[in-house]
N, C-alpha and C positions, 0 to 999 in steps of 0.2 A: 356565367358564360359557359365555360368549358372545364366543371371541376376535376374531372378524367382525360390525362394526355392519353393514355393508349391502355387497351385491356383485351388480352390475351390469355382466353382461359381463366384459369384461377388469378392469372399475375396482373392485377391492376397498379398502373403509375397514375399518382396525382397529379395533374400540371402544375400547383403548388409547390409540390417539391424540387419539380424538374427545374421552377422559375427562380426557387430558393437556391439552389445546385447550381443554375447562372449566372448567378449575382456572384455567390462565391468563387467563383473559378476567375469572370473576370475580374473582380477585386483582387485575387491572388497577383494573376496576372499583372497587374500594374502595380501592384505594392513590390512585387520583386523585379520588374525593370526599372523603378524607380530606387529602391535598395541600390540597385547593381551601378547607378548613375551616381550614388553617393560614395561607393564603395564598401557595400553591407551585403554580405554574403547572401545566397537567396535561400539553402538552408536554415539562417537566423530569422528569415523573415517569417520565413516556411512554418520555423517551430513557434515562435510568436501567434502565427496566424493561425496554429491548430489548438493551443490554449484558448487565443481570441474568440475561436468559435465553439469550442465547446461551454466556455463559461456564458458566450451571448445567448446560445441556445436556452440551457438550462435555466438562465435567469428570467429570458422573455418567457419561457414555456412558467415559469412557477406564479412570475405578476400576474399573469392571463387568468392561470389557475386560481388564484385569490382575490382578483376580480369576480370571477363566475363562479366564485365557491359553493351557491347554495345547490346546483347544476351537476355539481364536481360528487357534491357529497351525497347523490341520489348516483352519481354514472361515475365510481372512482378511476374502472379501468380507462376511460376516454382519457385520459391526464395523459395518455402516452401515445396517443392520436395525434400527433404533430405535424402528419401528413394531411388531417383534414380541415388546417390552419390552426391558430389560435397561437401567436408567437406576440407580444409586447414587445416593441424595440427601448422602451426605456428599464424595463426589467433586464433584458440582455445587457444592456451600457451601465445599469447597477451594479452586476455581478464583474462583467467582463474588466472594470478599470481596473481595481485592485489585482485580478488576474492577471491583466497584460502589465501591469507594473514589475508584479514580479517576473515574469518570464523577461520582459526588456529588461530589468537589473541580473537577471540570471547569467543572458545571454551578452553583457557586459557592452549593453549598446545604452544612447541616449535617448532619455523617454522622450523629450520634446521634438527629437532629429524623426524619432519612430511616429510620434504621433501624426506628425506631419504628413507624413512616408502616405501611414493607413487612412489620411484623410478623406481624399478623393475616392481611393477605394471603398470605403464605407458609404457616401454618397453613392455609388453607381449601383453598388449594389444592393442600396436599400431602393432604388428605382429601378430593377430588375425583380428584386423582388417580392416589390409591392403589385405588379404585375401579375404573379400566384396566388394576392391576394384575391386579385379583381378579377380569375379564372374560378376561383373559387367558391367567390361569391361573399368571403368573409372580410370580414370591417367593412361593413358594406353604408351607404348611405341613404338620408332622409327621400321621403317620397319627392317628389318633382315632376309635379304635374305641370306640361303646357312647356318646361324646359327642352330646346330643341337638342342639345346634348346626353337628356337625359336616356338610364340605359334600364333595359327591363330585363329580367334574368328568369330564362323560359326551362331551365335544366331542373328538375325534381330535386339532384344529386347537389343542386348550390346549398349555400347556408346561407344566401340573402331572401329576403320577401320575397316571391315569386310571383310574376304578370304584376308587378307594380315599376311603373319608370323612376326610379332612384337617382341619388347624386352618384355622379362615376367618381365617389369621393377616391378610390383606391388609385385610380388614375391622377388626379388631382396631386397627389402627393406623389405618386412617380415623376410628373412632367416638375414639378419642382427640385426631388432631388436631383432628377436630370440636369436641370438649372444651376444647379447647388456645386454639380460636380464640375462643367463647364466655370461656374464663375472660380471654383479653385484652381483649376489650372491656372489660368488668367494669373490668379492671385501669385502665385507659387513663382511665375517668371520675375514677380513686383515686391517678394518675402522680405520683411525688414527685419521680423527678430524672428527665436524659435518659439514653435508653441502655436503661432501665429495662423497657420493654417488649420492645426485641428481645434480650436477655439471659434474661429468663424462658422466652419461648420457647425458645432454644435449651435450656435448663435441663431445663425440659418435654419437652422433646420429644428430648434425649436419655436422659435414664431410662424413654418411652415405647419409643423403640428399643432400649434396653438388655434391655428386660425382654422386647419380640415376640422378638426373636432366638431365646431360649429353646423359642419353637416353632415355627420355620421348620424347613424339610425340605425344600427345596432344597441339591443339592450345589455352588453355585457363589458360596458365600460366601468362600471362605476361610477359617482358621483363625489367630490368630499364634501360642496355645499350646491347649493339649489343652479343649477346652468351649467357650474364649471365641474369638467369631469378629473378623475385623477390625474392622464396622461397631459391635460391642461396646465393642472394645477406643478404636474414636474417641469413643465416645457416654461412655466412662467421663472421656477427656481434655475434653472438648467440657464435658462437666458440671461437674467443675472448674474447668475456665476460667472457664463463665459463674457460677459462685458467688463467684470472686473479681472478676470485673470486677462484679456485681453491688453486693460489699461497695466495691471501689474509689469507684464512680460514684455509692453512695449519701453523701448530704449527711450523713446520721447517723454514718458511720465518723470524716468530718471535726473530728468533736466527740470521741470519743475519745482 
């Protein structure tokens, strides 16, 4: 679409970043008037939320990298191009747990009250900024020919196929996390134990990823067996996971 928001001279902005830049701010945003509605200082959220993304970053940027390693190890210095996409959200949620655990034990608050907190905000903003994706032109999807949604990408400067109409897989996932962050609210008024809301999410949102996979058409996913790609193959363990932590953290198993 549009991989350049604005270029001025030497100073080029990516819309990628600007659309990355968006999601962050509004997830901040609601992660601390939601804090502020619990009684959680917005400084604690503040400092939570600059660990949270520095470990997300570094982790999506390194899974991406070891996906597309054979690419990496001909173009080393591109590894630090993070402006011109190439971010894993499940590399970043590798790294970032362990990090946000310690910074919420640091900052003397509860992991499952925090989790919950970051839930929604994590959905809107991975729908904002899968948006940067789809300006970008990166994780882009399979051809889609005769689809009347389908979207062709006429910019030289994209990383999708070019004059081919593709799946608007980037979009695709944006209008779901959209979906994702709506059905949490909802959820949040209906909450019966802790934990409750950042487990759905993740739940949500990896059978979201399970299923776009099916129609990306980029080569730089990896594979671990013949169809199913890596980001598949974690979204099927990730889904798991959060159905048993689910069943664990609900009050109702207790009784059983």
């Amino acid at each position: 679409m549009h991989p350049v928001f604005i270029r001025i001279g030497p100073l080029t902005i990516h819309s990628y970043g600007v659309f990355i830049a968006a999601g962050i701010l509004i997830g901040l945003f609601l992660a601390v008037r939601q804090g502020k509605k619990q009684g959680i200082p917005a400084e604690r959220i503040m400092d939570v939320t600059f660990y949270l993304l520095l470990s997300a970053i570094i982790g999506s940027r390194l899974l991406f990298v070891a996906i597309s390693a054979p690419y990496y190890r001909e173009h080393p210095l591109d590894i630090f191009k993070i402006w011109e996409g190439g971010l894993v959200f499940y590399g970043g949620l590798i790294l970032a747990v362990p990090v946000a655990i310690w910074s919420v034990r640091r900052n003397r608050m509860n992991l499952w009250d925090t989790a919950d907190i970051f839930a929604p905000s994590l959905a809107i903003g991975h729908a904002v900024g899968r948006l940067g994706c789809f300006a970008a032109g990166c994780c882009y999807g399979k051809p889609a020919y005769g689809l009347p949604w389908a979207v062709t990408f006429s910019d030289p400067e994209c990383l999708a196929n070019v004059g081919i109409p593709l799946h608007p897989v980037q979009v695709y996932e944006s209008i779901g996390e959209l979906l994702n962050f709506f059905f949490l609210i909802i959820l949040r008024k209906r909450q019966s134990f802790k934990g409750q809301l950042f487990w759905t999410y993740i739940l949500v949102y990896s059978l979201l990823r399970l299923t776009v996979e099916f129609f990306r058409g980029d080569e730089v996913r990896g594979f671990i067996v013949s169809g199913i790609s890596v980001s598949q193959g974690i979204s099927i363990l990730t889904a798991v996971l959060a159905v048993v932590m689910l069943r664990r953290l609900s009050p109702k198993s207790e009784e059983l």
